[in-house]
mmCIF file of the C-alpha atoms, coordinates in Angstrom:
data_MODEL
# 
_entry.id   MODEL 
# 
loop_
_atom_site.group_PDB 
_atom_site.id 
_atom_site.type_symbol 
_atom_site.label_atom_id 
_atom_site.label_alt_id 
_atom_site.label_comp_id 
_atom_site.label_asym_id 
_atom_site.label_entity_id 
_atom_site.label_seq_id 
_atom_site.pdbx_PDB_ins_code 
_atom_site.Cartn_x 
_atom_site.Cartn_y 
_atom_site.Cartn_z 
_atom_site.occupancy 
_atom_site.B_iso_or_equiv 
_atom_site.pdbx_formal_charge 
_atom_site.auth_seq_id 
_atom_site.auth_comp_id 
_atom_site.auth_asym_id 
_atom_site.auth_atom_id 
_atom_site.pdbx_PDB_model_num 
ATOM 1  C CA . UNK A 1 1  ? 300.956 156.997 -15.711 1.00 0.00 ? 1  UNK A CA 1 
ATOM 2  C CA . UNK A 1 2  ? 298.751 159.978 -16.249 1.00 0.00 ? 2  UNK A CA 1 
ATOM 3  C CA . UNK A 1 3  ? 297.863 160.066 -20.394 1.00 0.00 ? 3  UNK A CA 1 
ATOM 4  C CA . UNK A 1 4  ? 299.050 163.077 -21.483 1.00 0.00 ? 4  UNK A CA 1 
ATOM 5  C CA . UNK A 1 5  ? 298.200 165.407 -24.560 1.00 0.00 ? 5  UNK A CA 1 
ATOM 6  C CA . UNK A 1 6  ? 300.844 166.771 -26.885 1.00 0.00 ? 6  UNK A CA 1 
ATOM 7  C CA . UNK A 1 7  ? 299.247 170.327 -26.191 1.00 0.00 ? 7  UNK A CA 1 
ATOM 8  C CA . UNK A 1 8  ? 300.028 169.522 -22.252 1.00 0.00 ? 8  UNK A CA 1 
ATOM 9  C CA . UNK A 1 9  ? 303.628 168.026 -22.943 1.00 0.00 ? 9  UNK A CA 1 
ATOM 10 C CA . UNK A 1 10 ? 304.247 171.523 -24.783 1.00 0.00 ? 10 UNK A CA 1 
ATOM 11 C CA . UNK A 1 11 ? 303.242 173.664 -22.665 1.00 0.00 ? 11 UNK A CA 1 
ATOM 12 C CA . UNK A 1 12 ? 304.678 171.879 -19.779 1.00 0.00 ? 12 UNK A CA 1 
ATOM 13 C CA . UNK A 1 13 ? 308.300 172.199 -22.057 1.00 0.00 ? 13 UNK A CA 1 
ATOM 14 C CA . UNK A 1 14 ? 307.755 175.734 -22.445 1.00 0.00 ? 14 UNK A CA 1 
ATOM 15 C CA . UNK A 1 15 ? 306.907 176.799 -19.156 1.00 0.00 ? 15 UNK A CA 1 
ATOM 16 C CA . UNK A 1 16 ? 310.156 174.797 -17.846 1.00 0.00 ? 16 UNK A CA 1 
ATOM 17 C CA . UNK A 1 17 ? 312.485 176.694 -20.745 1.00 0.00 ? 17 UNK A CA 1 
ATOM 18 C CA . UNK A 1 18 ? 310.334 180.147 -19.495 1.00 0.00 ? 18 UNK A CA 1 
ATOM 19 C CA . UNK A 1 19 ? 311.611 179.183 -15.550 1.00 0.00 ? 19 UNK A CA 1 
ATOM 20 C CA . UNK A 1 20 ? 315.338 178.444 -16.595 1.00 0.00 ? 20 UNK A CA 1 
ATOM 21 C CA . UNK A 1 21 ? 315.636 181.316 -19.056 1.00 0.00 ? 21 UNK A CA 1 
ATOM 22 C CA . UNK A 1 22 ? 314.735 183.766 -16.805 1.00 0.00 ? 22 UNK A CA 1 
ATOM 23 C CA . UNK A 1 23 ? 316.432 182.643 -13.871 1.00 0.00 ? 23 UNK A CA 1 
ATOM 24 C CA . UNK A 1 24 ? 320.002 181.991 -15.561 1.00 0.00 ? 24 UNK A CA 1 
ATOM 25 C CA . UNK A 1 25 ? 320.862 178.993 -13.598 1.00 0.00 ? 25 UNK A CA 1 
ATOM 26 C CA . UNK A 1 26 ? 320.953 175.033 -14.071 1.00 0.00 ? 26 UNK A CA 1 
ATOM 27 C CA . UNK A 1 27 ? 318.505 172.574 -12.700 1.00 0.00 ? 27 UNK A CA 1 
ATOM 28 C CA . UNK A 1 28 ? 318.812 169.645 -12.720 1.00 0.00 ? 28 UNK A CA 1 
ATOM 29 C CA . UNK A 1 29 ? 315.907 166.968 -13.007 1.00 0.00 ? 29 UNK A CA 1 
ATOM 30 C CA . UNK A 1 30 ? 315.129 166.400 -9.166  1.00 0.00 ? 30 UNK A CA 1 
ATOM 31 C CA . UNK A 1 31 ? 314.201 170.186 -9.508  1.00 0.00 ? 31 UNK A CA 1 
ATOM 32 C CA . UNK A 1 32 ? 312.250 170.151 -12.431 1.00 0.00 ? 32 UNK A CA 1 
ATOM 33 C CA . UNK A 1 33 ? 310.202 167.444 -10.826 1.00 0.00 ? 33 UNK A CA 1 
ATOM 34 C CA . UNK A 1 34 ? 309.471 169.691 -7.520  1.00 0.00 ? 34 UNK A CA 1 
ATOM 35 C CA . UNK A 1 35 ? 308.756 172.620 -9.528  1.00 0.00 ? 35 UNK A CA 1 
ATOM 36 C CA . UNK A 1 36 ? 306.282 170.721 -12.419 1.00 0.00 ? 36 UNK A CA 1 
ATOM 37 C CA . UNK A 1 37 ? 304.756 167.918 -10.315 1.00 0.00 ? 37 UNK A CA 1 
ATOM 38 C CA . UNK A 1 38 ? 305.865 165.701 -12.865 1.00 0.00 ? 38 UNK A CA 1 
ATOM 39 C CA . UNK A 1 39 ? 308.234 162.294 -12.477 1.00 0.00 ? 39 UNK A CA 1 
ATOM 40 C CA . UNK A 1 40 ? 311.143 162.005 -13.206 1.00 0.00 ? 40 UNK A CA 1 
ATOM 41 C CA . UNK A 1 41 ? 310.327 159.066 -15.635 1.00 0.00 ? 41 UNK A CA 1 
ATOM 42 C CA . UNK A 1 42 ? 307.639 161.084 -17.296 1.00 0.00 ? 42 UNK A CA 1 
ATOM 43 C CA . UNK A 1 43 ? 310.411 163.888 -18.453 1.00 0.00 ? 43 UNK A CA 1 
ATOM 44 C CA . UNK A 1 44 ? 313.148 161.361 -18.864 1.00 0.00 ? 44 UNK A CA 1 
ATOM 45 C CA . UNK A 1 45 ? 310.595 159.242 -21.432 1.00 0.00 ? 45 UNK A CA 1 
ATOM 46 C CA . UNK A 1 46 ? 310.066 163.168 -23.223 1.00 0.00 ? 46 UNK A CA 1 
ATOM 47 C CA . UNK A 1 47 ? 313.644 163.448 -23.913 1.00 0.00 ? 47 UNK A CA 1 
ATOM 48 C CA . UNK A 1 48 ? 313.750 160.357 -25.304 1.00 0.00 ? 48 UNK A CA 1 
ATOM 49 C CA . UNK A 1 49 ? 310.879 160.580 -27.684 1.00 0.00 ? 49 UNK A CA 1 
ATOM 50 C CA . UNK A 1 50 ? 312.661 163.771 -28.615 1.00 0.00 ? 50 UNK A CA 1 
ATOM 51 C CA . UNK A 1 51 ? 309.066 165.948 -27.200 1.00 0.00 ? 51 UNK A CA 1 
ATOM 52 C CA . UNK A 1 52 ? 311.627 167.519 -24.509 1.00 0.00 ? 52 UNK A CA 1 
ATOM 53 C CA . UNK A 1 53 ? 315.089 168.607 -24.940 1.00 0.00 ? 53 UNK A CA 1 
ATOM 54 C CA . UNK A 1 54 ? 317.742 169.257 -22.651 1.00 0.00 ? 54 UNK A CA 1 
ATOM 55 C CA . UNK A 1 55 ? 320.353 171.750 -22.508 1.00 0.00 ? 55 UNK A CA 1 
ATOM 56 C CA . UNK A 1 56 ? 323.809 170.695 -22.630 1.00 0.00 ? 56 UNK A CA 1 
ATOM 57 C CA . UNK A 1 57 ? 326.809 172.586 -21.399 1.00 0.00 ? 57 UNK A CA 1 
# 
């Protein structure tokens, strides 16, 4: 895995919440990875450290 810097892992978080306010719809994580480039594992290991946060319904 790519090391990552907690400037990148920000902006990366912020220019996902940018795409999905603006857009008023749900993504889901198969998305997110088309649209960012990044895995799946990468953004699920985020949300876990608590760098990411997804919205619940």
């Amino acid at each position: 895995m790519k090391n990552i810097s907690s400037e990148e892992i920000k902006d990366y978080s912020k220019r996902i919440g940018d795409i999905i306010k603006k857009s008023q719809f749900e993504i889901g994580i198969g998305q997110i990875v088309k649209m960012t480039g990044i895995s799946a594992t990468q953004i699920r290991y985020w949300d876990q450290k608590g760098y990411i946060q997804s919205e619940k319904n």
